[in-house]
C-alpha positions as CSV (number, residue, x, y, z in Angstrom):
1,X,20.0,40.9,-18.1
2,X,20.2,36.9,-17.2
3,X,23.6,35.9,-15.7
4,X,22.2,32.6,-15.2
5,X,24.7,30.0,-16.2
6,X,22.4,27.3,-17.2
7,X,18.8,26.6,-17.3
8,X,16.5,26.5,-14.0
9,X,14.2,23.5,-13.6
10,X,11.1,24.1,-11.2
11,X,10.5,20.4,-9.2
12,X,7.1,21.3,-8.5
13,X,6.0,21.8,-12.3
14,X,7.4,18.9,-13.0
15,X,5.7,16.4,-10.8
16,X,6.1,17.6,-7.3
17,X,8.5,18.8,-4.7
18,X,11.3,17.0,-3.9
19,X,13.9,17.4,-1.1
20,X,17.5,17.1,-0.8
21,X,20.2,16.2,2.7
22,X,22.5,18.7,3.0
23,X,25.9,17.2,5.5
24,X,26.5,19.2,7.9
25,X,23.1,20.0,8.2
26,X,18.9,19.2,7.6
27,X,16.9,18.6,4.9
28,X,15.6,20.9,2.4
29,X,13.0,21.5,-0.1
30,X,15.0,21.7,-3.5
31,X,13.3,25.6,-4.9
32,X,15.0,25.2,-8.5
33,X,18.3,23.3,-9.9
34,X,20.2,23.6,-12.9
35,X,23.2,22.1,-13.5
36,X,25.5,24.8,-12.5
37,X,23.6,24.5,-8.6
38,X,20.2,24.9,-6.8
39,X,18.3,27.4,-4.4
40,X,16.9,24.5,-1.5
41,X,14.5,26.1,1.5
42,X,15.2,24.8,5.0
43,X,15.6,25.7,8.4
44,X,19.1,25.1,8.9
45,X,21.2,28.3,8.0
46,X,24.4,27.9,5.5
47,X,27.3,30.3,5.5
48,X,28.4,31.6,2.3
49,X,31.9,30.5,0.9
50,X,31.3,27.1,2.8
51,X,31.3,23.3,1.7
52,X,28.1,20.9,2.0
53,X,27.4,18.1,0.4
54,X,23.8,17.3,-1.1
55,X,22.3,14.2,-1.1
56,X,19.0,14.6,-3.5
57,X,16.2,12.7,-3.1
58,X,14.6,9.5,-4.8
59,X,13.2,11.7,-7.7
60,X,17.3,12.0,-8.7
61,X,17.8,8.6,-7.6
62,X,20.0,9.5,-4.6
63,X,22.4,11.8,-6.5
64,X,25.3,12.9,-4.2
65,X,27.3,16.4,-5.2
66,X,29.8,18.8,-3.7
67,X,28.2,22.3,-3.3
68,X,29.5,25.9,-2.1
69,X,27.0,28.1,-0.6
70,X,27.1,31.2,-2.0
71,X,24.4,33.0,-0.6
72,X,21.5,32.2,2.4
73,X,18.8,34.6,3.5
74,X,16.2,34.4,5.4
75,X,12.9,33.1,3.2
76,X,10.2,33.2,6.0
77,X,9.5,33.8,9.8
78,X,6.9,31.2,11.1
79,X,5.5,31.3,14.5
80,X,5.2,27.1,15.3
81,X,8.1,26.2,12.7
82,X,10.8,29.0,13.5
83,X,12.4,30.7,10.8
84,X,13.3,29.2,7.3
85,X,16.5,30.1,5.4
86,X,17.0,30.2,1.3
87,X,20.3,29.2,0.0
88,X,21.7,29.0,-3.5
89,X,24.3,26.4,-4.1
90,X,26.7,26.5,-6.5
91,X,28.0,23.1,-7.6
92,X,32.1,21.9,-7.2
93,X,31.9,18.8,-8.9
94,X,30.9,18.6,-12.4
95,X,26.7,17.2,-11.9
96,X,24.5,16.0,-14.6
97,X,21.7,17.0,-11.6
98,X,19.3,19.3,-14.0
99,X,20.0,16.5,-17.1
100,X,18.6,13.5,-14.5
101,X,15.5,15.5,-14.0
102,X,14.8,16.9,-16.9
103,X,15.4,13.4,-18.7
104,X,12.7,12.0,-16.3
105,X,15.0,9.7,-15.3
């Protein structure tokens, strides 16, 4: 069964990865987004239940939303690059995120 509040857009079958800036925090490489929130790959680890804000990239002309982290686990151990964390965020503020994007805009 799908839970999945809205449809999941894949940035790399679209045209390429794209990354977003998570405050506090790095940047990240945006997995999927909808516009209900967005699994992004990094190597800064996110605690569950807390606040960031995500600044997305020129491919979503700078968008800027409110997220809560509702999950991050580890995605991969590298020897040179450390160890790379998956988190899915869950948007606060209403975001038209997915719409941009898949709109080509």
């Amino acid at each position: 069964m799908n839970r999945r509040a809205g449809r999941r857009f894949v940035p790399g079958r679209a045209g390429g990865a794209f990354t977003c800036r998570l405050q506090p925090g790095a940047e990240a490489t945006v997995v999927n987004l909808s516009s209900t929130g967005a699994l992004v790959e990094g190597c800064c680890r996110l605690r569950p239940g807390s606040i960031v804000h995500a600044r997305f990239g020129a491919a979503l002309r700078g968008a800027v939303t409110t997220c809560r982290v509702t999950r991050c686990v580890v995605a991969a151990l590298d020897g040179p690059s450390g160890i790379s964390y998956q988190a899915g965020l869950s948007f606060v503020e209403p975001a038209e995120i997915a719409d941009r994007f898949s709109a080509g805009e």
